[in-house]
N, C-alpha and C positions, 0 to 999 in steps of 0.2 A: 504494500500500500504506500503510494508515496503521500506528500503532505503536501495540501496548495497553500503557499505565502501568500497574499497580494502585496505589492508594493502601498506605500502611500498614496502613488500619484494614483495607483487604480483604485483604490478607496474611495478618494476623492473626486473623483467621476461616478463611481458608481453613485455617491451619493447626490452627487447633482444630475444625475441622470434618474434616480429614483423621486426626489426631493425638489426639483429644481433650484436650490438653493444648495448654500456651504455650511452652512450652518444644521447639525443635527436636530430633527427634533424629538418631543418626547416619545414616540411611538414612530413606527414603521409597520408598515402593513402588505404581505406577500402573498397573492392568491396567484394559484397552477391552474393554467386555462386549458381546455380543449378545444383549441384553433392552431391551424396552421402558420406559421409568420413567425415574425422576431419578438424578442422579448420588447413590451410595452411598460409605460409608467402613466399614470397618473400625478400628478406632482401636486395635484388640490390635494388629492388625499392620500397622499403620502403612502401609494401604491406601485406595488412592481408585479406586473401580470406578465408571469412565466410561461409558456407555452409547454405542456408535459410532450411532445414528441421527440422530445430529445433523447436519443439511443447511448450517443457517446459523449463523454465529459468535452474532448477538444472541439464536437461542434458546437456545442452549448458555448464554451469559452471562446470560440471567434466570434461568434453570434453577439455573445455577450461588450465583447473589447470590441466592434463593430458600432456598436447603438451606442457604449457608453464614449466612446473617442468624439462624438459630438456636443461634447457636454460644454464646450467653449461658446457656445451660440445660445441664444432664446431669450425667457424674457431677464428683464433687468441684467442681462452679458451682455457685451462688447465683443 
């Protein structure tokens, strides 16, 4: 079994890609959908809507470092 690290810098997308902001808040909320597509968020309510067809860890994890590598855009970003 190996063990996944994330770095900082992917924490910190993950979490503006979940969250739309930098800032943690007190609650996070993750429902596994059954639909086709990438992973989705909600960011009003502090939701990350997982798509369960995922078979293997590395597609899930491009999929995943895909959606969240645009966390540099939207609202209140530069």
């Amino acid at each position: 079994m190996s063990l996944f690290l994330a770095s900082p810098k992917s924490l910190e997308q993950l979490l503006k890609f979940w969250t739309g902001w930098e800032v943690p808040p007190k609650s996070l909320d993750l429902e596994v959908v059954s639909q086709a597509g990438l992973p989705k968020s909600s960011t009003c309510f502090c939701l990350l809507k997982l798509p369960n067809h995922y078979l293997e860890y590395e597609t899930f994890k491009a999929d995943m470092t895909m959606v969240t590598s645009v966390t540099d855009v939207g609202f209140g970003l530069n």
